[in-house]
C-alpha positions in Angstrom: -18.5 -80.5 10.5 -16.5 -78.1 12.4 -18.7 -76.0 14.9 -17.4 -72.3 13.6 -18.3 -74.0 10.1 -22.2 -73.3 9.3 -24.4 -73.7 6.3 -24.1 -70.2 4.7 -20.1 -70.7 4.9 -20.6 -74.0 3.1 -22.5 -72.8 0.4 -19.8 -70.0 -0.4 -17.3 -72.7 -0.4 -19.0 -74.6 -3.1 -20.0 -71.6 -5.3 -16.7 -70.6 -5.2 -15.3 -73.7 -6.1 -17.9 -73.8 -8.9 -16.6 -70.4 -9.9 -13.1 -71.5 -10.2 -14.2 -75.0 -12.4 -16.4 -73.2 -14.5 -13.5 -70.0 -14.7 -11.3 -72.2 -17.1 -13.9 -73.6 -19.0 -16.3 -71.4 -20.4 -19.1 -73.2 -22.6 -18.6 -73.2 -26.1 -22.2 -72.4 -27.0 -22.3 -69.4 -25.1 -18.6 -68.3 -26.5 -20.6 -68.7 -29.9 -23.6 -66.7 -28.7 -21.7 -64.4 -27.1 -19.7 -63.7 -30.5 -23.0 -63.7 -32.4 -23.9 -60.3 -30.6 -20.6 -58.5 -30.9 -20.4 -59.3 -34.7 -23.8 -58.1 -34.9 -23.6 -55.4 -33.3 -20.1 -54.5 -34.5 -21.3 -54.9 -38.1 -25.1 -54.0 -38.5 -25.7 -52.4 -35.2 -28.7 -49.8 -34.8 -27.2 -47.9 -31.4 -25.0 -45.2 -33.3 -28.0 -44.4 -35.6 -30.5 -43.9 -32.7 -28.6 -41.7 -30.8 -27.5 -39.7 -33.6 -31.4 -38.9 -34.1 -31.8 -38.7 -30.0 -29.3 -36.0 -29.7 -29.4 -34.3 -33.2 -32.9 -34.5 -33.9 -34.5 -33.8 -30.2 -31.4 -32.7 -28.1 -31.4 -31.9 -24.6 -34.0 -33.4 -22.9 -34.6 -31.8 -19.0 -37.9 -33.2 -17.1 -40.7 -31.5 -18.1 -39.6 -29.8 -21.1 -40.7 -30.7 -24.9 -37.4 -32.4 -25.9 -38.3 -34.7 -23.1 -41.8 -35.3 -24.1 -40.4 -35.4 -27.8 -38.0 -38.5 -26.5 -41.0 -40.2 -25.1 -42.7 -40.5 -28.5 -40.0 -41.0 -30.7 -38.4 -43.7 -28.2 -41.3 -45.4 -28.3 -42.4 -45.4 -31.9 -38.8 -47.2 -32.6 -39.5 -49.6 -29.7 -43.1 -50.3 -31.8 -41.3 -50.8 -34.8 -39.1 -54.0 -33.5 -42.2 -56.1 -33.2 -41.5 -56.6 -29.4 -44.3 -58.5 -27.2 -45.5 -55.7 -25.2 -44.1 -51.7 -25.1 -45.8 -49.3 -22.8 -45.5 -45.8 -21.6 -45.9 -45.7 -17.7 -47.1 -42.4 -16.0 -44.9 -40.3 -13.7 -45.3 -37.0 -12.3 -41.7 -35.3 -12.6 -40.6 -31.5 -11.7 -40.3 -28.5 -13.7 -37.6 -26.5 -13.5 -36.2 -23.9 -16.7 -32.7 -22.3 -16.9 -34.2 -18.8 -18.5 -31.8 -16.7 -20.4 -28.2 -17.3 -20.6 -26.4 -17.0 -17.2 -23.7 -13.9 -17.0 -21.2 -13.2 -14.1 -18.3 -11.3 -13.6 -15.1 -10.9 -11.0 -14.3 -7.2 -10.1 -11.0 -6.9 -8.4 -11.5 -2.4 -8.2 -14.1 -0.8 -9.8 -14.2 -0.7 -13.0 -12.4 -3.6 -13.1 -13.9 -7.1 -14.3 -13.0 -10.0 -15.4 -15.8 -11.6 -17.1 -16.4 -15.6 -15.9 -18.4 -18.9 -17.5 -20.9 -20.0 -15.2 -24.4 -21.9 -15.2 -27.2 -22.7 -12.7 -27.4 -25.5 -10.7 -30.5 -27.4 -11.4 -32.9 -26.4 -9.1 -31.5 -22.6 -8.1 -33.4 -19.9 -7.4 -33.0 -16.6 -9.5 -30.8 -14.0 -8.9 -32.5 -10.7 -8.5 -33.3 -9.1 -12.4 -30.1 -7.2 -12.3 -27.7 -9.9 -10.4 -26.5 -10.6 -7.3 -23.1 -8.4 -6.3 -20.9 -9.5 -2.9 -17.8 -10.2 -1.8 -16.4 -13.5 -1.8 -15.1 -16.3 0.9 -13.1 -19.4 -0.4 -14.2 -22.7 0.9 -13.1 -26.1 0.5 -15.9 -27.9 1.7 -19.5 -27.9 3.3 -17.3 -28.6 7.0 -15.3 -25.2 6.9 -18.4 -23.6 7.2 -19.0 -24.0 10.8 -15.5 -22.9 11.1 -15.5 -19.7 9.9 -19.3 -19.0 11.0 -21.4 -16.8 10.3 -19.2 -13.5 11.4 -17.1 -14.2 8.1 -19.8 -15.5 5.9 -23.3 -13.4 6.2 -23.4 -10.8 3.8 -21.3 -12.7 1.1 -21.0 -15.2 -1.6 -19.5 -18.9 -0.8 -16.9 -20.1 -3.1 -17.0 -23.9 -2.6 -13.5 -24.8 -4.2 -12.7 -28.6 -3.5 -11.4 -30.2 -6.7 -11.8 -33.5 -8.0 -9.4 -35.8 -6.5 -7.0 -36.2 -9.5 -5.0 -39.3 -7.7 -8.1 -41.5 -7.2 -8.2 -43.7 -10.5 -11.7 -44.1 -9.8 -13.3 -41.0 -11.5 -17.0 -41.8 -10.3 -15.1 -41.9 -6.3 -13.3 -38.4 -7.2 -16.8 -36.7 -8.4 -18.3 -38.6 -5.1 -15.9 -36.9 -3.0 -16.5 -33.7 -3.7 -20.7 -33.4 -5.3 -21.7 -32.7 -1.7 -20.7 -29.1 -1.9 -22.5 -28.7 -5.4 -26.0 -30.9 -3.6 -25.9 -29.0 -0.7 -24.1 -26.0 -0.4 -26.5 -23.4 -0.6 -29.0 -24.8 2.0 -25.9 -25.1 4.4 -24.4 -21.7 3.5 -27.1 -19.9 3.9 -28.0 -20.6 7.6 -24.7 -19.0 8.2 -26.1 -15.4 6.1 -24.8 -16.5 2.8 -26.4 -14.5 0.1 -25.1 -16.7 -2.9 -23.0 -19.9 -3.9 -20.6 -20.6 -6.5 -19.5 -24.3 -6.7 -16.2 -25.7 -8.5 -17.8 -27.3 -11.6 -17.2 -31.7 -11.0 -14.5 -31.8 -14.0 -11.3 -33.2 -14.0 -9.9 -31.5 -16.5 -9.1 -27.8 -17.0 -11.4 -25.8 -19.2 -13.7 -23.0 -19.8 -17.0 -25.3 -19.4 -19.3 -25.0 -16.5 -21.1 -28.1 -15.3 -24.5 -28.0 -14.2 -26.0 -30.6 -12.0 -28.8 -31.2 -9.2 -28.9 -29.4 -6.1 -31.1 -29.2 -3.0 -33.0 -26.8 -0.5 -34.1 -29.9 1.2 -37.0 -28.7 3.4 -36.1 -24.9 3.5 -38.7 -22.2 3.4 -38.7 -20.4 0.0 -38.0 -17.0 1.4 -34.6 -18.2 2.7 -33.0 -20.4 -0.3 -30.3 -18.4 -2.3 -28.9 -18.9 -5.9 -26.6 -21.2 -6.9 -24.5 -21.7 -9.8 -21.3 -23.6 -11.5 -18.3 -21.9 -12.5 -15.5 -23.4 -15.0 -12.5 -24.9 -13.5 -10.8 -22.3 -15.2 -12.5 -19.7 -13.6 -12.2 -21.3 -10.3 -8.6 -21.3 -10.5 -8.4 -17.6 -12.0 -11.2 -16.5 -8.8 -9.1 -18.6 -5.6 -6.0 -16.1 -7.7 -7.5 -13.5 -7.6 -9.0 -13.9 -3.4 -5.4 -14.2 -2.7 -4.5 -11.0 -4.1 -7.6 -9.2 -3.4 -9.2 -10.3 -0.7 -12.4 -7.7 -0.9 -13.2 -8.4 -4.4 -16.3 -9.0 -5.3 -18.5 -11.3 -7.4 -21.6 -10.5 -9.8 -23.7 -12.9 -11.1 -27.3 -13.2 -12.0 -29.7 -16.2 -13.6 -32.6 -16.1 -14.4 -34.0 -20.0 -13.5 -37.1 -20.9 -12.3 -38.9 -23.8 -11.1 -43.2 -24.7 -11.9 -45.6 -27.1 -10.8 -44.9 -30.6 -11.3 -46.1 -32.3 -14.8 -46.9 -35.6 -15.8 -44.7 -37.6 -18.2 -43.4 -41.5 -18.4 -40.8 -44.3 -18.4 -40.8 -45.5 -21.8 -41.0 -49.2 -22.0 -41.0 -52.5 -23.7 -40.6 -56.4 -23.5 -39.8 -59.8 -25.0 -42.1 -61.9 -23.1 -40.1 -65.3 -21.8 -40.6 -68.6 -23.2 -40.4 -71.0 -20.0 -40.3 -68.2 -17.0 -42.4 -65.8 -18.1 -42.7 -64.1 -14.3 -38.8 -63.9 -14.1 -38.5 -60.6 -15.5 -34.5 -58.6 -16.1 -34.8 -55.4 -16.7 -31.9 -53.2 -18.7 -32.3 -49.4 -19.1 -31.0 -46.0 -18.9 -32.4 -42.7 -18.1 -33.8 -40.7 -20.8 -33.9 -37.5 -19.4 -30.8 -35.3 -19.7 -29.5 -31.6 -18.7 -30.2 -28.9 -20.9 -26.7 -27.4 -22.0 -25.6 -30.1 -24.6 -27.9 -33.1 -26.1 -27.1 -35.3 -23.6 -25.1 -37.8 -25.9 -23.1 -39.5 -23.1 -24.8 -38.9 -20.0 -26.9 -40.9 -20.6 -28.3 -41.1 -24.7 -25.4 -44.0 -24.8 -27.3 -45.7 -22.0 -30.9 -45.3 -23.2 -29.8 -46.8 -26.8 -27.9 -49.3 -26.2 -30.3 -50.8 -24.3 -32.8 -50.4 -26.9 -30.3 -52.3 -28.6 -30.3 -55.2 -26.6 -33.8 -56.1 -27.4 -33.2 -55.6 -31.4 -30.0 -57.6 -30.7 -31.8 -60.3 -29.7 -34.4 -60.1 -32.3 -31.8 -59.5 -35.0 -29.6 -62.5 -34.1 -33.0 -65.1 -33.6 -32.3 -65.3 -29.8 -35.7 -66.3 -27.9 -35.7 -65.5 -24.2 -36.3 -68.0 -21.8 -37.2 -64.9 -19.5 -39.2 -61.8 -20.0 -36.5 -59.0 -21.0 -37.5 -55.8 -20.1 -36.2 -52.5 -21.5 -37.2 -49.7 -19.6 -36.2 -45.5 -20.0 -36.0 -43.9 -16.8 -37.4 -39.9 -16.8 -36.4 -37.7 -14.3 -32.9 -39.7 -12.8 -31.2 -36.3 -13.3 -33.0 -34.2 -10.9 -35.2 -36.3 -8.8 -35.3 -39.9 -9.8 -38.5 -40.0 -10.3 -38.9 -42.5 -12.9 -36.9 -45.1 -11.1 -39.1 -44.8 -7.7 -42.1 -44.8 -9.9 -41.1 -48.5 -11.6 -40.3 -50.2 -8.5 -43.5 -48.9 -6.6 -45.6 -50.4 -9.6 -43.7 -53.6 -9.8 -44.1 -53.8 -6.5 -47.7 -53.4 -6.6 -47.8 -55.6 -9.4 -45.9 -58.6 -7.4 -43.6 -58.9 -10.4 -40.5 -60.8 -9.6 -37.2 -59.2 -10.9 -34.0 -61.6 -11.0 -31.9 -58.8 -12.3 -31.3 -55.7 -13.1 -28.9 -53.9 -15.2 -28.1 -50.2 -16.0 -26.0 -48.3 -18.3 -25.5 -44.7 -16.8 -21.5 -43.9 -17.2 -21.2 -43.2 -20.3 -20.9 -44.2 -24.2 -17.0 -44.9 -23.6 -15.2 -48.2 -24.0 -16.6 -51.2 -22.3 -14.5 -52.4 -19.0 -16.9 -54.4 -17.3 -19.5 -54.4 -14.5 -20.4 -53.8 -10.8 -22.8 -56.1 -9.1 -24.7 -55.1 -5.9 -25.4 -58.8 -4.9 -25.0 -61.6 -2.0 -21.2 -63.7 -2.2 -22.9 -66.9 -4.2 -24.4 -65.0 -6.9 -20.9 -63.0 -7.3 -19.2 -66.5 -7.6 -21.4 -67.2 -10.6 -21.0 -63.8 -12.2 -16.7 -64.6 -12.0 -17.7 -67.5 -13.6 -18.8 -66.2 -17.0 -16.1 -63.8 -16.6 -13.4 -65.4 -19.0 -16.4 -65.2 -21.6 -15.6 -61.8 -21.6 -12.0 -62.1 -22.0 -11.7 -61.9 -25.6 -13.2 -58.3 -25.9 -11.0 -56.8 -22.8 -13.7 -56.5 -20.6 -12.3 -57.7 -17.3 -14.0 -55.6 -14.7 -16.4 -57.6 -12.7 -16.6 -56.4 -8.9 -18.7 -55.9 -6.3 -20.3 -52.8 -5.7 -22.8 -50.6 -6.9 -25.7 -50.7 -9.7 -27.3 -47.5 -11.3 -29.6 -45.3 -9.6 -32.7 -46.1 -11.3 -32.6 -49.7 -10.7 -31.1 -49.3 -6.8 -35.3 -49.1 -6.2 -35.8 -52.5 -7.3 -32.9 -54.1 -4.9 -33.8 -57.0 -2.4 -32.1 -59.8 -1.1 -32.5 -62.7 -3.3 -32.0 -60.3 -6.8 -29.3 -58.8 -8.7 -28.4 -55.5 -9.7 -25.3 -54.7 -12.5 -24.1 -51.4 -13.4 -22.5 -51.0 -17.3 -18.8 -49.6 -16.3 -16.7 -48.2 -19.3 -14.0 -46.5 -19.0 -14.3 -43.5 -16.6 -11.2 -41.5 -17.3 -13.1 -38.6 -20.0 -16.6 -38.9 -18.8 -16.7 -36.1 -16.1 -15.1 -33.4 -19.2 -18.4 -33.8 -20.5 -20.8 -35.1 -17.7 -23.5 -32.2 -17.3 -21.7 -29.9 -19.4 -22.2 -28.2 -22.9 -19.8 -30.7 -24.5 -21.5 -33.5 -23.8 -23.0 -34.0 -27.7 -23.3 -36.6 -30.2 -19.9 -35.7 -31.9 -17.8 -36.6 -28.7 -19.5 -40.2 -28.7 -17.2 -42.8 -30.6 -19.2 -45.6 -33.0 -17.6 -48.2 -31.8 -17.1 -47.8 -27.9 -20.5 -47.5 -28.4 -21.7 -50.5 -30.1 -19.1 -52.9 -28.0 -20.7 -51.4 -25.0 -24.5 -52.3 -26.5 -23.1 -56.2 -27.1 -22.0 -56.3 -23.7 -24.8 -55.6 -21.9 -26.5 -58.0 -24.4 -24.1 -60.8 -23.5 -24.2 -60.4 -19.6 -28.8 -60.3 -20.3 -28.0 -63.4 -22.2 -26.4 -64.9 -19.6 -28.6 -64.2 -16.9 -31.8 -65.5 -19.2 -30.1 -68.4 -20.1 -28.9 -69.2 -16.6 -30.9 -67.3 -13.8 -30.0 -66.7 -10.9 -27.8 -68.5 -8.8 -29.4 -69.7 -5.6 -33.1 -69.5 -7.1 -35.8 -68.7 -4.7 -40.2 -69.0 -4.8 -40.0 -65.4 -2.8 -42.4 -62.9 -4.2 -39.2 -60.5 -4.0 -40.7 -58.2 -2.4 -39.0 -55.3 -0.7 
């Protein structure tokens, strides 16, 4: 052996030659399997159904609220009903935090004349005083021009963080990565420059009169210094950076009445097959079943939470038995402090359960594309080797990269964790938005995306994990 070759190198080599045998010649009785769910699915599938009652019946559903609570009991009555081995609810303290009345905010270029503007709060914002917040206005494009123009141009006014989406990158989820720092923490920054207020660019890609909400953060600061925080329209954005160029001493009014309570208890909803030869190898697919309050939360992330319902009634519906213990879990509280997800991976930790893999769908009810895998090089090789199973449905995205943020928790070094990726390209005109309802979800992007996760759980049940390990898998 050559000295700059070692052991790890070798086994790389050999999985990916194993990858590229087993590439062009997929095995028939998984092709058949494989086809068993789609048809199933495609043809008597329960996914469109559920989230019609999800999002029609209960709507939006923020931690702590009663359409949350609602979700709890109904999802699990309807996990009861499929005669599953096991289905639990597991206790988890999330925060409280309610909008209040209908935000309101204006432009005023003179007085006496405004320009009224769509806006929301972020999740998280103070309130406004009772009758609004009034100041003039300074255009930023980032978090890092605010050490620039310090706090001689800022105290005393309102922070406009304008940064669009990147519109070139083809990668939607990397355009709404480059530019959610302003929305997470812009009000904690602007303020210790004498900001009295922030307005953020809502994350959308697309051009419209529809404020996007979303999490923010005061991180550590004392109460009596945080300052309110809200989305405007990417409309609005466009007609306010306008107007600043115009008239640079207009000012901006706005006023919100959120506010945020004590933390309350409620659960991750969840349910099992128990395995048939590996019990203790447990695979886990979910999605969170919390949602922001301003539409029903039908793609972001309803989708998610029922098609993975789905994959259990799949596999009851088409006579599959599990060789491993398939776990279905809902996730509370990913929206606004991932709560749910910290909560399942400190239990299963405490529990010494062993998780081979992990898969989330959080992007979305749009058509199926593929995955993202957050594992080492040789269980990649064996992931690209069930890849031209997927073939026939278009599904060709299989990478490297990340999972979902409610399974990230459960991540080691011997597991691995999958993230669902449709296609990205109209998620963010709906993600955290009032247009994000039942009616903008399409039946059948749906249900291929439902028998896709199924297939890829199949495959890891039937199959395991690549380089197998006795490890407790602990963190």
């Amino acid at each position: 052996i050559h000295p700059y070759i070692n052991t790890t190198m070798i086994r790389i080599l050999f999985f990916l030659f194993l990858s590229v045998a087993l590439y062009a010649q997929p095995n028939p009785d998984d092709e058949k399997q494989l086809k068993t769910f789609f048809d199933t699915s495609l043809l008597a599938g329960n996914a469109y159904q559920w989230l019609d009652y999800l999002t029609n019946r209960i709507g939006s559903r923020l931690s702590g609220s009663l359409g949350a609570e609602r979700a709890v009991a109904w999802t699990k009555a309807e996990l009861d009903s499929l005669g599953l081995d096991r289905v639990y609810l597991q206790p988890v303290k999330v925060p409280k935090w309610v909008r209040g009345s209908k935000e309101f905010a204006l432009i005023e270029t003179a007085p006496g004349v405004t320009f009224n503007v769509p806006i929301t709060a972020l999740g998280g914002s103070v309130a406004t005083p009772s009758v609004g917040l009034k100041a003039p206005v300074v255009e930023v494009q980032g978090i890092e021009e605010l050490k620039a123009l310090g706090s001689e141009q800022i105290e005393g006014k309102i922070v406009f963080f304008n940064r669009p989406m990147q519109a070139d990158l083809i990668s939607t989820f990397q355009a709404y990565s480059g530019c959610v720092d302003q929305r997470y923490s812009g009000a904690k920054e602007a303020s210790a420059y004498g900001a009295v207020g922030v307005i953020v660019r809502s994350m959308n890609l697309r051009l419209d009169d529809l404020p996007h909400t979303g999490a923010m953060s005061y991180g550590d600061q004392a109460v009596s210094k945080r300052i309110p925080a809200a989305a405007i329209s990417t409309n609005a954005a466009e007609k306010l950076s306008s107007l600043l160029k115009l008239e640079p001493a207009l000012k901006f009014l706005f006023r919100q009445q959120c506010k945020t309570y004590p933390d309350v208890w409620s659960h991750n909803v969840i349910g099992e097959i128990t395995g048939s030869e590996f019990p203790n190898d447990i695979i886990v697919v979910g999605g969170h079943l919390d949602s922001w309050d301003l539409g029903d939360g039908a793609h972001d992330d309803g989708a998610g939470v029922v098609q993975s319902m789905e994959v259990l009634r799949l596999f009851k519906a088409t006579g599959y038995k599990p060789k491993r213990t398939i776990r279905v879990v809902l996730f509370m509280n990913e929206e606004n402090g991932l709560r749910g997800g910290n909560a399942y991976a400190d239990n299963a930790l405490l529990a010494g359960e062993r998780h081979i893999f992990a898969l989330e769908s959080d992007a979305g009810g749009f058509t199926p594309r593929g995955f993202s895998f957050d594992c080492s090089d040789e269980e990649f090789a064996q992931v690209v080797s069930w890849k031209p199973l997927f073939k026939p449905y278009l599904i060709h995205y299989f990478e490297k990269g990340g999972s979902g943020a409610d399974v990230r928790p459960l991540k080691n070094k011997y597991n691995v964790l999958a993230g669902l990726r449709p296609d990205s390209q109209r998620y963010f005109d709906h993600h955290h938005a009032e247009n994000d309802t039942f009616d903008a979800v399409n039946k059948r992007e749906l249900e291929l995306g439902a028998a896709t996760l199924t297939s890829l759980i199949y495959l890891y049940d039937k199959y395991g994990l690549a380089v197998p390990s006795d490890n407790s898998f602990a963190r």
